[in-house]
C-alpha positions as CSV (number, residue, x, y, z in Angstrom):
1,X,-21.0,-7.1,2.8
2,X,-17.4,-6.6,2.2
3,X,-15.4,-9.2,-0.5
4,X,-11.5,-10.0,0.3
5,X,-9.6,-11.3,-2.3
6,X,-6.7,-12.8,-2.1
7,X,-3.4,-12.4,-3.9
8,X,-0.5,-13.7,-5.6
9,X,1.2,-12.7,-2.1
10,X,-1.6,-14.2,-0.2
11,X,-1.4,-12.0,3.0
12,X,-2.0,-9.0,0.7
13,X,-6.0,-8.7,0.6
14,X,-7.5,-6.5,-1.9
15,X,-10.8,-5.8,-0.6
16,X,-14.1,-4.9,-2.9
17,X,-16.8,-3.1,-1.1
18,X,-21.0,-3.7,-1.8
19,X,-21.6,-0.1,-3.4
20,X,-25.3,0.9,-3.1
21,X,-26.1,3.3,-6.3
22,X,-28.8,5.5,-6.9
23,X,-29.9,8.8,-8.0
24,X,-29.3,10.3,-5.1
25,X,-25.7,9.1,-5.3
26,X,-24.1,6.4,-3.3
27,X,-23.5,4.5,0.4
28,X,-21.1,1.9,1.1
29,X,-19.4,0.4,4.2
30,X,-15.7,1.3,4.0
31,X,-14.4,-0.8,6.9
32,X,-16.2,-3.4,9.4
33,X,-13.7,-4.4,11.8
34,X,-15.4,-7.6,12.7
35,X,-14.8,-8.8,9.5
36,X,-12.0,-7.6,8.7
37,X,-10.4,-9.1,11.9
38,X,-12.0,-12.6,10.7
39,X,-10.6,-12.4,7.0
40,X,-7.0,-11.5,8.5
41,X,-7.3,-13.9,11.5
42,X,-6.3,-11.4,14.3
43,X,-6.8,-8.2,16.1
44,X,-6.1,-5.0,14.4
45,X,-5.9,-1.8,16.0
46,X,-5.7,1.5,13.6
47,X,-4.4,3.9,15.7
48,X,-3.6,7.1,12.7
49,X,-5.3,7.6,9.7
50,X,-3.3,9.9,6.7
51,X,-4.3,11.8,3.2
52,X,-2.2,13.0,0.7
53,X,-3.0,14.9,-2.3
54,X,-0.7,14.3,-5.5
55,X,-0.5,15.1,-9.3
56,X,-0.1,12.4,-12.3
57,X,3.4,11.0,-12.0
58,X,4.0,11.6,-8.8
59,X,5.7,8.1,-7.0
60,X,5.7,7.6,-2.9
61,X,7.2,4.5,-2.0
62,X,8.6,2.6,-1.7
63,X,8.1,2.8,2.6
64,X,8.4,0.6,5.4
65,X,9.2,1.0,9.1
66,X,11.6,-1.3,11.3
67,X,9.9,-3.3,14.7
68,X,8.7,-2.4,16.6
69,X,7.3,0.3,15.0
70,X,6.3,-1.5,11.3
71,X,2.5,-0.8,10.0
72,X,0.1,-2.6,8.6
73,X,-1.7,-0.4,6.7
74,X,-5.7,-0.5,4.4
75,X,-5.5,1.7,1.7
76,X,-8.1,3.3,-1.0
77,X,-8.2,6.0,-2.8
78,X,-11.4,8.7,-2.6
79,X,-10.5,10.8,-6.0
80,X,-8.6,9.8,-8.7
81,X,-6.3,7.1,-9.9
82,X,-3.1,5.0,-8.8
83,X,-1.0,2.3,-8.9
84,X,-0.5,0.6,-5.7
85,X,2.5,-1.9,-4.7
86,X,3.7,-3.6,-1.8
87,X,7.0,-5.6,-1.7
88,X,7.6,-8.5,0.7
89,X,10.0,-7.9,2.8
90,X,9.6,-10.7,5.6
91,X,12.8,-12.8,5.2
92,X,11.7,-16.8,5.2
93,X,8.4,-16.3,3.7
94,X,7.8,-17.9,0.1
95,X,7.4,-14.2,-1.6
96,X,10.2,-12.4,0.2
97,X,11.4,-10.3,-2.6
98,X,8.0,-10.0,-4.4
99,X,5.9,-7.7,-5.7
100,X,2.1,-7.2,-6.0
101,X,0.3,-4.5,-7.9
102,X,-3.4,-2.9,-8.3
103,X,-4.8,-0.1,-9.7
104,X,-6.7,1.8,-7.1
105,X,-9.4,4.6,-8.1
106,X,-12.6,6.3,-6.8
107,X,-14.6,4.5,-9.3
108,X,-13.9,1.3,-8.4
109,X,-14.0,1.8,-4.6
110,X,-11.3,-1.0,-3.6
111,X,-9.1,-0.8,-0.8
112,X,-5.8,-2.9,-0.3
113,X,-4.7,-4.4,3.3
114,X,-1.0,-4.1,3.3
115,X,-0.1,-6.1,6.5
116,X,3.1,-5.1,8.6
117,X,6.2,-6.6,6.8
118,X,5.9,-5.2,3.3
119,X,7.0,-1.9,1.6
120,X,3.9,0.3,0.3
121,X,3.9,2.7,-2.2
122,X,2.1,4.0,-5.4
123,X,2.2,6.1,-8.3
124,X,-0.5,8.5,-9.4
125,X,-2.2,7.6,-13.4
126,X,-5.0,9.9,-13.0
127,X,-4.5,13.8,-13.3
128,X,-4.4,14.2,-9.8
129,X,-5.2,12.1,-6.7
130,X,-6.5,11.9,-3.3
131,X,-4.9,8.7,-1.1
132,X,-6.5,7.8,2.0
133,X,-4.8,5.1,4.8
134,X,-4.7,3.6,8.2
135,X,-2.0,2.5,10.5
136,X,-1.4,-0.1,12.7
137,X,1.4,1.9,14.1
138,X,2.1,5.7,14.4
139,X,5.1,7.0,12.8
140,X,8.6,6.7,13.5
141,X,11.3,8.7,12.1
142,X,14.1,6.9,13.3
143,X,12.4,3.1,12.0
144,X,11.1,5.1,8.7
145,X,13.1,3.0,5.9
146,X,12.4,3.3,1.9
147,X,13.6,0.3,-0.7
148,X,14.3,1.8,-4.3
149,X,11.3,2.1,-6.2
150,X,13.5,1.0,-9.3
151,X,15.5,-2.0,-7.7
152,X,16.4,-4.2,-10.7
153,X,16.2,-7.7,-8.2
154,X,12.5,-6.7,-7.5
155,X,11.4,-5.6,-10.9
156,X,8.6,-3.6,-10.2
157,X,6.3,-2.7,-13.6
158,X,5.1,0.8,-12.6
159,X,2.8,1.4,-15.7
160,X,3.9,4.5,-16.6
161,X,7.9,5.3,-18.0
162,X,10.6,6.4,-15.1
163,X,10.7,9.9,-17.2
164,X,7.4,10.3,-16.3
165,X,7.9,9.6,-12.5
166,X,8.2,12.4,-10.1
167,X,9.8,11.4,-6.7
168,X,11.3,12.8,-3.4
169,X,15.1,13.4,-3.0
170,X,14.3,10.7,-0.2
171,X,12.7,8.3,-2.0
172,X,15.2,8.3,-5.0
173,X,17.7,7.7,-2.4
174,X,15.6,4.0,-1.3
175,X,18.2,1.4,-0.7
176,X,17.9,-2.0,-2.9
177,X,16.7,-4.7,-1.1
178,X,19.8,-6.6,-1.1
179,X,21.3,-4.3,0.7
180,X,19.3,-4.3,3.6
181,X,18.2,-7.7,4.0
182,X,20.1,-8.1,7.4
183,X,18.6,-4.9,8.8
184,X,14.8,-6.5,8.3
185,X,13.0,-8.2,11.4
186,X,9.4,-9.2,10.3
């Protein structure tokens, strides 16, 4: 049995998994898509699945893609530590603008659904890390957007200080929200 939990942006689940511990080690069901299509109240189709490997410090984010081509994606992390975010960028909704936070690690087995509509990123607090997520959508250069991981408006508290951070050319070129408000179509 799989727990979804809701939170404070309500379409962003964070989802526990039943871990079954022994001496011999460990089983658990990482994904059920019967459930997870009743908890989420529609049809999901993963269709790519990536990996990334990344040392302490190290920010991605903050990403999003354009319709047709925007992803939902479910996200855990299999070694390691991070912080992981998503920003609600669906113009109308109550928490347009918002932010939602939770530390993700191979201890604690969680795994965060990050529906289509939202920016997704994260920051590695462990030594090193190993990031694991599906799409609902492949990849698409030409929709690929990134918001400012730093936009004042938004506020995000990464938990570690910006000196510390370590980011892409591209993603310290993000736009701020503001900015691109006009451009969004979720």
């Amino acid at each position: 049995m799989i727990e979804f939990k809701q939170l404070s942006i309500p379409d962003v689940l964070l989802i526990e998994p039943n871990v079954f511990k022994d001496e011999r080690g460990f089983f658990f069901e990482s994904y059920n898509q019967s459930e997870f299509e009743n908890v989420v109240n529609r049809e999901v189709a993963f269709v790519q699945d990536n990996h990334s490997r990344s040392s302490k410090g190290v920010l991605r984010g903050m990403h999003y893609q354009l319709e047709p081509y925007a992803q939902g994606k479910l996200v855990r992390v299999i070694s390691g530590e991070v912080f992981d975010v998503a920003i609600d960028l669906r113009v109308g909704s109550k928490t347009y603008g918002h932010w939602v936070g939770e530390y993700l690690n191979a201890k604690n087995m969680k795994q965060l659904w990050i529906p289509e509509g939202f920016a997704h990123g994260f920051v590695v607090t462990s030594n090193e890390a190993e990031f694991l997520y599906k799409t609902t959508n492949f990849y698409n250069k030409d929709s690929e957007r990134v918001i400012l991981w730093s936009d004042p408006d938004i506020g995000i508290k990464w938990p570690m200080s910006n000196e510390a951070i370590k980011i892409s050319p591209k993603d310290q070129q993000g736009s701020l929200l503001s900015s691109v408000k006009d451009e969004l179509n979720f």
